[in-house]
Every structure is written in C-alpha cells, then in structure tokens.
C-alpha positions as CSV (number, residue, x, y, z in Angstrom):
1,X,27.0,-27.7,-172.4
2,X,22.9,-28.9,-172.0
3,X,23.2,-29.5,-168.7
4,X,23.7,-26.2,-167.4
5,X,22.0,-23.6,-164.7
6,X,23.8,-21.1,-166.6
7,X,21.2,-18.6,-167.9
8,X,18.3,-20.8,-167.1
9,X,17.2,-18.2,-164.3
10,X,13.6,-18.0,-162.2
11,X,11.5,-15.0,-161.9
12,X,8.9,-16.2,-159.8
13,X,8.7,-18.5,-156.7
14,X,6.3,-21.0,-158.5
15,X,9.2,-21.2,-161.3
16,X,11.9,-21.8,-158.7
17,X,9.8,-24.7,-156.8
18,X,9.0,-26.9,-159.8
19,X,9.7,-30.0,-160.1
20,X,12.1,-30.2,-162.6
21,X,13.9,-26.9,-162.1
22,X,16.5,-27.1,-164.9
23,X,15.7,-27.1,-168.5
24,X,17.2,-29.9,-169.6
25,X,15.2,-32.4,-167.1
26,X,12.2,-30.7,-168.4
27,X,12.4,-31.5,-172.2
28,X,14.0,-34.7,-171.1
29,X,10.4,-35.5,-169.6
30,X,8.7,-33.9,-172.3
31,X,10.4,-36.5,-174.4
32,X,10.0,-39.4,-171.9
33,X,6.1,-38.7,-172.2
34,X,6.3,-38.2,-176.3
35,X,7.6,-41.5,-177.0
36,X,5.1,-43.4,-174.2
37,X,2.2,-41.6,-175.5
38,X,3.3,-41.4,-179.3
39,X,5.2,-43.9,-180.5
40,X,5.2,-47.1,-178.5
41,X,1.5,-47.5,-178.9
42,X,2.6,-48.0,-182.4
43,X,5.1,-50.3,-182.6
44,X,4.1,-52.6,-179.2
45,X,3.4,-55.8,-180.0
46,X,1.9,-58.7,-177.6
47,X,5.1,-60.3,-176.4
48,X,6.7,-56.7,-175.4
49,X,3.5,-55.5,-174.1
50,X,3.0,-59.0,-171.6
51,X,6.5,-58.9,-170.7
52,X,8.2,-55.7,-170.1
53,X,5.9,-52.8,-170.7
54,X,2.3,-53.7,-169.0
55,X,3.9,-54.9,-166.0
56,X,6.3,-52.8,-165.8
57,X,4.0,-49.5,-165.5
58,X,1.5,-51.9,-163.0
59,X,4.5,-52.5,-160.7
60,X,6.0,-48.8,-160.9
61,X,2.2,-48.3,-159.4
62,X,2.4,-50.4,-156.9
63,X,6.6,-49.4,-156.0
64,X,5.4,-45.8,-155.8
65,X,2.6,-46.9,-153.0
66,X,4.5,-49.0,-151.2
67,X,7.4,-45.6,-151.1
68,X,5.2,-43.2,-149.9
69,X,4.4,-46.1,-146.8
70,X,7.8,-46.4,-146.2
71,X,10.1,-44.4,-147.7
72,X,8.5,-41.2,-147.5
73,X,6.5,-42.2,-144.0
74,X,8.9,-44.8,-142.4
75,X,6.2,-47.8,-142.1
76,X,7.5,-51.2,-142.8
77,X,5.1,-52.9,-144.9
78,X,4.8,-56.7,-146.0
79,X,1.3,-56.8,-146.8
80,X,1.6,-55.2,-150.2
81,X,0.4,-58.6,-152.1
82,X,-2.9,-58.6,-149.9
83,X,-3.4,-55.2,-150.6
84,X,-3.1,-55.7,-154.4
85,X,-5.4,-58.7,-153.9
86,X,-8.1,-56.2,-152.3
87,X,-8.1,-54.6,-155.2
88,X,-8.5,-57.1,-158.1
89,X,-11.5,-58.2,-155.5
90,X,-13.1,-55.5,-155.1
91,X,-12.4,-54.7,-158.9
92,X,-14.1,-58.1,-160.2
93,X,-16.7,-57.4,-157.4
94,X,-17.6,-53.9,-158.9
95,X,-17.3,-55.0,-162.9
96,X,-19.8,-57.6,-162.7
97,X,-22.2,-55.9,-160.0
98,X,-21.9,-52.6,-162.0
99,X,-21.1,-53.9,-165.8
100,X,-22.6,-50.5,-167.3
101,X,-20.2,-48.4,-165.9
102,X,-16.7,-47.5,-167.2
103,X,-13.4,-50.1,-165.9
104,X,-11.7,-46.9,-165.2
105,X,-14.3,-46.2,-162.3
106,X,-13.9,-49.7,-161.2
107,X,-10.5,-49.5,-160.7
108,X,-10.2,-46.1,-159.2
109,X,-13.4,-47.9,-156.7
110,X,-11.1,-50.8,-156.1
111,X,-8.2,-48.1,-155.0
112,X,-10.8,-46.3,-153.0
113,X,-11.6,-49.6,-150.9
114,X,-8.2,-50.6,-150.6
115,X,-7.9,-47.7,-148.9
116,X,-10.4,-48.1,-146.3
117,X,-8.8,-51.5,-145.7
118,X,-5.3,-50.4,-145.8
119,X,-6.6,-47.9,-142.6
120,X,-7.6,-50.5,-140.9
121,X,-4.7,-52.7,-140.6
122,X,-3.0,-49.3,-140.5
123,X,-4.2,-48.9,-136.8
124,X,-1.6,-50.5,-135.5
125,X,1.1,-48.4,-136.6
126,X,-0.5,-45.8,-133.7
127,X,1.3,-48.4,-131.2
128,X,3.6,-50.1,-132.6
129,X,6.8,-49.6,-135.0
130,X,9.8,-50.9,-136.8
131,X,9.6,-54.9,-136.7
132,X,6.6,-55.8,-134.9
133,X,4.7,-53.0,-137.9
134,X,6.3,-55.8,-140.0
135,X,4.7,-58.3,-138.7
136,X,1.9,-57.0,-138.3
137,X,0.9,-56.4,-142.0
138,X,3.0,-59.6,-142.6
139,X,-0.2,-61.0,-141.0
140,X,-2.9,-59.0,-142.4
141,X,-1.4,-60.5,-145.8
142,X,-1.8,-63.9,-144.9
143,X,-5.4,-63.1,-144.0
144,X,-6.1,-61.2,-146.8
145,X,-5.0,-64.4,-148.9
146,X,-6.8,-66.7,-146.7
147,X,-9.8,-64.4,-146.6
148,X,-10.1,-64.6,-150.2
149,X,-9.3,-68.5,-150.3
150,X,-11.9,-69.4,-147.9
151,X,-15.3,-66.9,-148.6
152,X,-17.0,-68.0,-151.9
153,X,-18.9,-64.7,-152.3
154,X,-15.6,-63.0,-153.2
155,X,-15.1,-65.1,-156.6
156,X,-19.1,-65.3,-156.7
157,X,-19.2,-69.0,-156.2
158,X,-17.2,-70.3,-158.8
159,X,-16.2,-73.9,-158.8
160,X,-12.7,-73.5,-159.9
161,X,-11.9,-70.6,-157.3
162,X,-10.1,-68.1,-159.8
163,X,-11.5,-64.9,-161.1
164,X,-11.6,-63.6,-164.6
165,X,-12.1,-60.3,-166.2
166,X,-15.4,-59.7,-168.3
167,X,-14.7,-57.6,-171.2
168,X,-15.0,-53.9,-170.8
169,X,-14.2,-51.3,-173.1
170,X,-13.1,-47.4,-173.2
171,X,-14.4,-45.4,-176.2
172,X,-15.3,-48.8,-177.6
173,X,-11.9,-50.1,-177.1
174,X,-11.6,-53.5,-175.6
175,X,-9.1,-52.8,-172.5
176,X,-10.4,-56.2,-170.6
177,X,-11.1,-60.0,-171.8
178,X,-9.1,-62.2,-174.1
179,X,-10.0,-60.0,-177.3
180,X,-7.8,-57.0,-175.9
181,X,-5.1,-55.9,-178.3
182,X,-1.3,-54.8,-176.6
183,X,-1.8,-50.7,-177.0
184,X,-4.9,-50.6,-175.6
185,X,-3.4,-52.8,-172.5
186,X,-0.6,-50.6,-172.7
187,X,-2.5,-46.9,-172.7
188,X,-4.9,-47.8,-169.9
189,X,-2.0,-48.5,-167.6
190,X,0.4,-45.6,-169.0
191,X,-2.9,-43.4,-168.2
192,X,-2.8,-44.4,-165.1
193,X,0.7,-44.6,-164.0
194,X,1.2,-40.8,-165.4
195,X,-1.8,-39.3,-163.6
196,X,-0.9,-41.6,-160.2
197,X,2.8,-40.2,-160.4
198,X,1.6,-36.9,-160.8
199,X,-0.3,-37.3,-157.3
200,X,2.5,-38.6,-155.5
201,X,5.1,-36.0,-156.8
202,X,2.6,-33.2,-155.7
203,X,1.6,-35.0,-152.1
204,X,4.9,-35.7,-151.9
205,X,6.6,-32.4,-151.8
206,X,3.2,-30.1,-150.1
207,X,2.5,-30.6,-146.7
208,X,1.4,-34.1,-146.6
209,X,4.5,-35.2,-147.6
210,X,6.6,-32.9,-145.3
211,X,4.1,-34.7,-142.4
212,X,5.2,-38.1,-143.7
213,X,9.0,-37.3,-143.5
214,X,8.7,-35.6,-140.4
215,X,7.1,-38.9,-138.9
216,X,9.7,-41.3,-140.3
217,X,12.7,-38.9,-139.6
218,X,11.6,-38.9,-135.6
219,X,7.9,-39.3,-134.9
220,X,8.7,-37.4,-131.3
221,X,10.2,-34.3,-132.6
222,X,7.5,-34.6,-135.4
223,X,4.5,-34.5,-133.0
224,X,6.1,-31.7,-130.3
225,X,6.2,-29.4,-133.4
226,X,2.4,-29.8,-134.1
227,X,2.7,-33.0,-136.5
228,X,-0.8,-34.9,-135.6
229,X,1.3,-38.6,-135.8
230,X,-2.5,-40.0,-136.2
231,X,-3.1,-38.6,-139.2
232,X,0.0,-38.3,-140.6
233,X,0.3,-42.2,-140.4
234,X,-3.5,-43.1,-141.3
235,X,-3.1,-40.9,-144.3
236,X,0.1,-42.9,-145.7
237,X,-1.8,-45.8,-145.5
238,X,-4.8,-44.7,-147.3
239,X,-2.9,-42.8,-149.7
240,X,-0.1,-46.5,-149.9
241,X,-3.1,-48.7,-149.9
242,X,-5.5,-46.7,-152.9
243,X,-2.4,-47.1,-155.2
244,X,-1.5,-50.5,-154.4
245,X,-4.8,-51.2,-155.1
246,X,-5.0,-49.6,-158.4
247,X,-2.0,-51.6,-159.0
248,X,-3.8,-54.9,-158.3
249,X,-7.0,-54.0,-160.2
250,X,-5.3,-53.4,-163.3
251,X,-2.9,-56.6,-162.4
252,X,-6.1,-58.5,-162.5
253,X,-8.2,-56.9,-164.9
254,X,-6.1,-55.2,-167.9
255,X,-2.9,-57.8,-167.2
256,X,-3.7,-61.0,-166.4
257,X,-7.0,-61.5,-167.1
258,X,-7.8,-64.6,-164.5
259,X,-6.0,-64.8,-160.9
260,X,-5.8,-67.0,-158.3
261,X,-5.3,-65.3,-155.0
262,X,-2.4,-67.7,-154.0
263,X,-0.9,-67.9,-157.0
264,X,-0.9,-64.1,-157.8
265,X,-0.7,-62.3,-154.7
266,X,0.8,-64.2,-152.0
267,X,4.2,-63.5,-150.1
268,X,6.5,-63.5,-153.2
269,X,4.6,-60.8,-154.4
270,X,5.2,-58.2,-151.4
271,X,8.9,-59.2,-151.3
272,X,8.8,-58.5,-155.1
273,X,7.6,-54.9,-154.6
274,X,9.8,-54.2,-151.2
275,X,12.7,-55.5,-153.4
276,X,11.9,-52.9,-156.2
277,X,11.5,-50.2,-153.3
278,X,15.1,-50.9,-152.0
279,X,16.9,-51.3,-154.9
280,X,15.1,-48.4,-156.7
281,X,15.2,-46.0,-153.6
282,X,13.2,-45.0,-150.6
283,X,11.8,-42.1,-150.6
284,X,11.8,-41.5,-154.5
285,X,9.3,-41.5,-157.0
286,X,12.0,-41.9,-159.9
287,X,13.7,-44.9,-157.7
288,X,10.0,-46.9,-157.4
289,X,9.9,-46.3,-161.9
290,X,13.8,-47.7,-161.4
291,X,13.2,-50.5,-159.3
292,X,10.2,-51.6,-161.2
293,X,12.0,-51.5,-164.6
294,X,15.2,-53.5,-163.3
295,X,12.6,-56.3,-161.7
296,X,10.9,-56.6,-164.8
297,X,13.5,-56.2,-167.1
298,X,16.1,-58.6,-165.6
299,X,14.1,-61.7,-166.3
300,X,13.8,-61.2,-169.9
301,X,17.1,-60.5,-170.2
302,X,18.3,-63.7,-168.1
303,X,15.4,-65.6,-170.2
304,X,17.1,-64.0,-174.1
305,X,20.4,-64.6,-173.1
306,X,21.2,-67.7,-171.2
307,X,18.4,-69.7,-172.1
308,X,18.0,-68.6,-175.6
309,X,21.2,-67.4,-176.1
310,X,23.5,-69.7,-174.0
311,X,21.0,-73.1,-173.7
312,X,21.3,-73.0,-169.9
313,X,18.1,-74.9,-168.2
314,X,15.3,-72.3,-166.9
315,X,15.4,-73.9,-163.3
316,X,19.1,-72.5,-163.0
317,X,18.6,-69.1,-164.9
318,X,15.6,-68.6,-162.4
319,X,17.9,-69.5,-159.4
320,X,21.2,-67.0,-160.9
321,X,18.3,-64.5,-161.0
322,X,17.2,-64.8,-157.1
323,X,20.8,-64.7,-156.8
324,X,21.5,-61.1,-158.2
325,X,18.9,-59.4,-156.6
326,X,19.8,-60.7,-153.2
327,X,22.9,-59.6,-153.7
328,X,21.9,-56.4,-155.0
329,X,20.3,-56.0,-152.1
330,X,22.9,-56.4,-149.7
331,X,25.0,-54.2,-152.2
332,X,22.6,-51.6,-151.9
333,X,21.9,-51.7,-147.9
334,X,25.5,-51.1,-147.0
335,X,27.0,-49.0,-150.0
336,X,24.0,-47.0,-151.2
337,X,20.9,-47.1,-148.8
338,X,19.3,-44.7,-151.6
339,X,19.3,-46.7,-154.3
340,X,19.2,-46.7,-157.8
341,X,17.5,-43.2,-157.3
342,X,20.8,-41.9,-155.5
343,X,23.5,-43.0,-158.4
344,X,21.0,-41.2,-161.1
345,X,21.7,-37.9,-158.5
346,X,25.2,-38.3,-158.4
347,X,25.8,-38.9,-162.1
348,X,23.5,-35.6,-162.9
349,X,25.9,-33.8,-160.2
350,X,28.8,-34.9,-161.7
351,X,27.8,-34.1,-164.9
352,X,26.7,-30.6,-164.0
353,X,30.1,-29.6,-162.7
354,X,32.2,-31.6,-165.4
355,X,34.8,-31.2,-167.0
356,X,35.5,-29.7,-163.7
357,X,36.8,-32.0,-160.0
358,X,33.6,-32.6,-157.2
C-alpha cells in the first residue's frame, strides 16, 4: 500500500519534525503545488478565475488569519471585515501615493498597517475574554466601516465614495485594472497564499505558536510557566491582522477591482470568514484551505444546479444555501468541533491501518 510508514524511516531529528512526515503526503503536495503552478494557469479562464479560484485562495488568506486569532490563540474575533477593509485602504492609499513602486509592496504595506491596527484593538484582549473579546472587535468593525464611510481622505475625495484599483503591473504583467487577464489574477494570489501558508505552518508549530496554544488552552497555567500572556496575545493579533489584511488588499485590488466599504466588508463578511474557520477547523491551516473552498464552492454549485439545472428562482437557492451552512454549523459544533480538518485526519488514520479494525 502508498500510504504506509513501512520503510519510510528518519535519520535525523530535522527529518522526523517535518511537516509532512510520511511520503505519500509529501508527493501529494508536490503535486498539489504542480498543478496550481503548472497547469491551471493554462487552462483558467475568466468565469473560473472570478468565481472559484481567485476568491477562493483570497479567502483561504484571510481563514488562515482569522485561525491563528482563534484557533491557534483562543481570541474570538468579529472584526475580520474591518480588518480586510484596513487593508484595501491602506492598499489604495499606498498605490496611488507611491504609483512607481511594485503592488506586491503595497500589499505586503497594507498587511503591515493592518497590523499595527489589529494591535490596537487587540489591547483589550489584556482584560477581557470570551464574549465581551467578541464584542469588542464586533465594535471596532463597525467603526472601521463607519470610519471609512464618513472621512473623505480615505477614498481621496471622490464623489461617488467607492475606491478603484489603478493598473499596476509585475514583470510588465497587468495584475490590477480592468485590462487584467484571469492567470495573472490567479498567480498573484497563489504567490501569495503559498508563501503566507508557509509562514503560518512554521509560526505555527515553533515557539510562537506553542505560546499561542498555551494561552488559549489556559492563559493561567500558560503565564505561571513563563508564557508573557502580553505578547503572546499582541503577537496573534499582529500576526491575524497582517494576513487579513493581505487578504483585503488583494480583495480590493487584484479581485474586485472597485469596493464600497459597506458593500464589501461589512458584518456578512466576518461571519463569512468565522463560518469558514468553524466548518474548516480551528486550529488548522489545512481546515482554513477547507473551509474557504466549501464557502466558495457551494454557491456555484447551488447557482449550476438548481438554477441552471433545475430552474429554481435565485432568491430561494440563496436562502437553501444560508440554510446548509447554518446547519452545518450546528452539525459541526456538537459532532465534530474540529471540522472539516478532523474528518481528513480520521480518514488518513483509517486508511493507514486498513484493511485492518481501529
């Protein structure tokens, strides 16, 4: 059988630590990355690249932030929409004060001030935990949307309110503005998502990350064993913040092209991302990539089917489909907390030790 331990030994510590320690999983990834970098690029057209792929990778960005806040650090977050509105801001801010320099530095900028925000409404966690946390970056996203509603220096005085993306090229690519073709869309945010997964795997299983789980397993017992709870917490939200952030910049920028803050980033969309957190997983950087892709995907595949398929009206396809996820919800909360994540460990278990009883 492939999936096997048997003679797949470790010589080394470094060997025995990584992160995909059997074979198998290994050239499974290799492949994963092979066809994302070599062959969709190809083939992607506009249709799959607008609805499935693009914001599918922008979302697994902004699942994996919203994770490490609280499913690797155990901070309840509702803010995540503001945060992603900080950083198409402060994105559209740094592209047409700065238009010589690269959108890839504007982006990773936009992360970097999201950050410095997402510390300071991160304070409060020092004090306060569980629900009133909840409510308390339930209000800094109403003030982030009401922040960017009511200043006109933050969409430079325009009469309409919204914000749109100047074209902006890489390697003389256009990756911004309405003459963007679907790969380069598509690479930009696959570049991205692979190097911002990367991070989170590797803060996620050094010491940072042991911090984190220390503080949401029990911050008491965390802090008598030398855990600094100040820095633990203030470094989730930075770290939570910068990649909701990059999220929202390439939402704005590469995706969508024009927001309004409202429209865009309000309420919906933090419930949207908590939603892909629970039913992917906390604490999993494969369950936010799960979540993500079941958010995204099952629209489309409501849309194809019963409306194109079937001829049912798009009011009630769009109400079956708040239907399923709240009820995958509950399924989740009560028979697997884990998520999607867990089922994909207990299937690769199974499969291990089969033909064989667990």
């Amino acid at each position: 059988m492939l999936y096997r331990e048997a003679g797949d030994f470790k010589t080394s510590y470094v060997e025995d630590g990584q992160t995909f320690p059997i074979r198998f999983d290994r050239w499974r990834y290799y492949a994963v990355l092979a066809v994302a970098f070599g062959v969709i690029p190809f083939v992607i057209n506009d249709y799959w690249a607008s609805a499935v792929f693009v914001p599918f990778l922008i979302y697994a960005i902004a699942a994996i932030g919203l994770n490490i806040l609280t499913g690797y650090c155990g901070q309840v977050s509702l803010g995540t929409g503001g945060f992603m509105a900080v950083g198409a801001y402060s994105c559209y801010k740094l592209m047409t004060a700065f238009p010589e320099i690269s959108i890839l530095i504007h982006v990773l900028g936009a992360g970097v001030i999201t950050a410095a925000v997402g510390v300071l409404f991160g304070l409060p966690s020092l004090r306060i935990k569980g629900f009133y946390l909840a409510v308390a970056t339930l209000a800094a996203q109403f003030f982030l949307v009401w922040l960017f509603n009511k200043v006109p220096w933050f969409y430079n005085y325009s009469a309409s309110g919204q914000i749109s993306a100047p074209e902006r090229t890489v390697l003389g690519v256009a990756v911004t503005g309405p003459n963007t073709e679907a790969w380069a869309k598509y690479m930009v945010c696959l570049v991205f998502v692979v190097a911002l997964a990367w991070v989170a795997r590797n803060l996620t299983r050094g010491t940072v990350g042991r911090s984190w789980m220390a503080i949401r397993d029990m911050d008491i017992a965390a802090e008598i064993i030398g855990v600094n709870p100040l820095k633990a917490k203030l470094t989730a939200f930075a770290v939570s913040s910068f990649f909701v952030g990059v999220a929202g910049a390439l939402f704005f920028s590469v995706y969508l092209g024009a927001v309004e803050v409202g429209e865009a980033f309000g309420i919906q969309k933090s419930f949207l991302v908590l939603f892909m957190v629970i039913i992917g997983g906390l604490g999993s950087i494969f369950g936010s990539f799960a979540g993500a892709a079941f958010l995204v995907l099952l629209p489309v595949l409501l849309k194809n089917t019963l409306v194109g398929g079937f001829g049912w009206p798009t009011d009630l396809t769009a109400h079956l489909e708040l239907i399923i996820v709240g009820a995958l919800i509950i399924f989740f909360l009560i028979a697997e907390p884990h998520g999607l994540a867990q089922l994909w460990r207990i299937g690769k278990e199974k499969l291990r030790l089969w033909p064989f009883p667990h």
